[in-house]
C-alpha positions as CSV (number, residue, x, y, z in Angstrom):
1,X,1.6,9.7,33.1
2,X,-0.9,12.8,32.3
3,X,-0.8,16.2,34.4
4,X,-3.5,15.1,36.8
5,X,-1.4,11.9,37.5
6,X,-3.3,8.8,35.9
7,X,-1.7,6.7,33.7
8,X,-2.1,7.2,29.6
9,X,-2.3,4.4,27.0
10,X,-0.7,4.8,23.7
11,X,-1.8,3.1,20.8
12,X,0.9,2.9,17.7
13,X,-1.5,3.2,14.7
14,X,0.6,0.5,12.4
15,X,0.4,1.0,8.5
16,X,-0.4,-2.6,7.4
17,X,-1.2,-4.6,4.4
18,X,-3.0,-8.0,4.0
19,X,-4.1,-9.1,0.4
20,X,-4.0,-7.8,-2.9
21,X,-6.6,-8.8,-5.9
22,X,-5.7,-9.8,-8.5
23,X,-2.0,-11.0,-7.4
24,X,-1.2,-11.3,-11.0
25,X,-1.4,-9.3,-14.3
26,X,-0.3,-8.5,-17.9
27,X,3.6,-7.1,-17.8
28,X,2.2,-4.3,-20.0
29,X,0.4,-2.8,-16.6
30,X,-2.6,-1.3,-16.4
31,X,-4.4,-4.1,-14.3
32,X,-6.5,-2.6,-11.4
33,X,-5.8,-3.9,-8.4
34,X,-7.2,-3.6,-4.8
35,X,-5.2,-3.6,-2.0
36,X,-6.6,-4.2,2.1
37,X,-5.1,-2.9,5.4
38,X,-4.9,-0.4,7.7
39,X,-3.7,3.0,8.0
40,X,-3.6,4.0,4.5
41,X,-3.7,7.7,3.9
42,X,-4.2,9.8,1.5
43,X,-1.0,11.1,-0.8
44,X,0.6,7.9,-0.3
45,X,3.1,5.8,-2.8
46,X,2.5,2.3,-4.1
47,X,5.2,0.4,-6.4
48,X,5.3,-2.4,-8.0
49,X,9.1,-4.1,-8.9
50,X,10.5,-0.6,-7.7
51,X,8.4,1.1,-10.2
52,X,5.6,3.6,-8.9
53,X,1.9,3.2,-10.0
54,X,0.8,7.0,-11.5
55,X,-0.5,8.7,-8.7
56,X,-3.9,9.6,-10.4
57,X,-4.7,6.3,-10.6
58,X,-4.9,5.6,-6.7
59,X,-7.6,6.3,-4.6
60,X,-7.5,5.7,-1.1
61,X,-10.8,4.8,0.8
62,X,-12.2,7.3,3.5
63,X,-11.6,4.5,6.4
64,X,-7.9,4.3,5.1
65,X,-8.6,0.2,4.6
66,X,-8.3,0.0,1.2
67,X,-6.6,1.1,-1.7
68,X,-7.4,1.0,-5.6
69,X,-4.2,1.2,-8.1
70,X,-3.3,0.5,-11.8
71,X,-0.3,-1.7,-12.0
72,X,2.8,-0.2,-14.2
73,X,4.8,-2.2,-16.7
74,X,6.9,-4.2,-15.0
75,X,8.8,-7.4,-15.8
76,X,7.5,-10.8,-16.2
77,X,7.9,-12.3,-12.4
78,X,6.9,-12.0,-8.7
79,X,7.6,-8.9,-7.5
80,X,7.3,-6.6,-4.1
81,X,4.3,-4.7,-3.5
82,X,5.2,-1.6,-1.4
83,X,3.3,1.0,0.2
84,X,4.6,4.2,1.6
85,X,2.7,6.9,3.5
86,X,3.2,10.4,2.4
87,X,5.5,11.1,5.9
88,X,7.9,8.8,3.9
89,X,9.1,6.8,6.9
90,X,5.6,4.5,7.5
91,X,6.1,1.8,4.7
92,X,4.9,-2.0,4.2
93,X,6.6,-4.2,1.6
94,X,4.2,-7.3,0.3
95,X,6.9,-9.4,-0.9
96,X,6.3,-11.3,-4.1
97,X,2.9,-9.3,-3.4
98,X,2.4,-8.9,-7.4
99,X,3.0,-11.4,-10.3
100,X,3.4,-10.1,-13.7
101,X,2.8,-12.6,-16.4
């Protein structure tokens, strides 16, 4: 309830991801992929397999919806795609979200 007595409505932004293209690449890295959600924000952390993508290589769009990366080296297989704001507590796992080949 506010100070003049009405009742307030709180919206919980959530940090989301849906899709990521291409879903597959060389093990070597360096495939650039997109990835679309919500809430992305500037400074934040994407790995692949546990390992993180170099941070000059992503670039997050000004409506926070998408982000572009460059895939690390990483080992032949599906692996977890994860996303972590830079508060370090608002994270999204894609599992299996990346194949290397």
């Amino acid at each position: 309830v506010s100070d003049d007595g009405k009742a307030m409505l709180s919206i919980l932004a959530v940090l989301r991801a849906t899709s990521i293209t291409p879903a597959t690449g060389t093990h070597l890295g360096g495939t650039a992929v997109t990835i679309l959600g919500t809430q992305f924000v500037p400074g934040l952390t994407v790995s692949i397999g546990g390992t993180l993508c170099e941070q000059d290589t992503i670039v997050v769009s000004a409506d926070g919806t998408i982000i572009t990366a460059t895939t690390p080296a990483g080992t032949a297989g599906a692996r977890d795609v994860v996303i972590t704001n830079p508060n370090g507590t608002d994270a999204v796992t894609m599992t299996g979200g990346f194949t290397y080949t």
